[in-house]
C-alpha positions in Angstrom: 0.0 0.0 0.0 1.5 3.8 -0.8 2.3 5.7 2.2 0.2 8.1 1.7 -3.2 6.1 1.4 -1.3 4.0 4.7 -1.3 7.6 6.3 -4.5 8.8 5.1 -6.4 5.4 6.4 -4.1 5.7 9.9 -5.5 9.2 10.8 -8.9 7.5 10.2 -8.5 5.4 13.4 -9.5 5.8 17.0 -7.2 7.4 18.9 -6.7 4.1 20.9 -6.0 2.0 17.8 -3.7 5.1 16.3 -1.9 4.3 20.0 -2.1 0.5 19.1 -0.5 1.0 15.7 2.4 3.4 17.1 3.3 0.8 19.3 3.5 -1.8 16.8 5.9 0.5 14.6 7.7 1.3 17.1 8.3 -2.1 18.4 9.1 -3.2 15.2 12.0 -0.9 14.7 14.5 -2.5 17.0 12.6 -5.0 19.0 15.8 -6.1 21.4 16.3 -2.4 22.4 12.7 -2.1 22.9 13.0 -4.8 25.7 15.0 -3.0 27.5 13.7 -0.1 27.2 10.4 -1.6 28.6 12.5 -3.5 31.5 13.8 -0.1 32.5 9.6 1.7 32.6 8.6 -0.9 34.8 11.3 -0.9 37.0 10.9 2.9 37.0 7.2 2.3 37.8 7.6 -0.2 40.4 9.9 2.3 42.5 7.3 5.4 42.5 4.2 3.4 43.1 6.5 2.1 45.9 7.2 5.8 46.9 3.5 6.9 46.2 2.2 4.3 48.9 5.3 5.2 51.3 3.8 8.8 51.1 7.4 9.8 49.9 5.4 11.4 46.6 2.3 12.5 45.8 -0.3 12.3 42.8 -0.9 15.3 40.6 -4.5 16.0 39.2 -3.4 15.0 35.1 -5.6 17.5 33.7 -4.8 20.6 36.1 -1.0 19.7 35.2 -1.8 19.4 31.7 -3.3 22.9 32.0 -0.7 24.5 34.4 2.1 23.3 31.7 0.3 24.8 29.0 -0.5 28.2 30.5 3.2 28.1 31.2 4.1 27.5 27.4 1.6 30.0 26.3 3.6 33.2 28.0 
């Protein structure tokens, strides 16, 4: 299939299955790197939930930060 009819279909999808399909493409790129790279997120996830319950961290409110990093780009 051309590219651009590949892209044009793509941008068609939902934004979970455009997710779904990034993922794929990336994977596919170097799949041993990608490994590691996904042994290194969980690890990285493991230790702040770990934090998070200790009460060493807090949550954020996503959309409030999402907002307060934007305003903060906007000026």
């Amino acid at each position: 299939m051309e590219s651009a009819l590949l892209a044009k279909a793509a941008l068609q999808l939902s934004p979970v299955e455009k997710a779904q399909m990034i993922d794929a493409l990336w994977q596919s790129l170097d799949p041993a790197e990608q490994k590691s790279i996904d042994r290194a997120w969980l690890a990285e996830s493991q230790d702040r939930l770990k934090a998070f319950r200790a009460g060493e961290i807090k949550a954020l409110n996503g959309e409030a930060t999402i907002r307060s990093i934007a305003a903060d780009l906007g000026k």
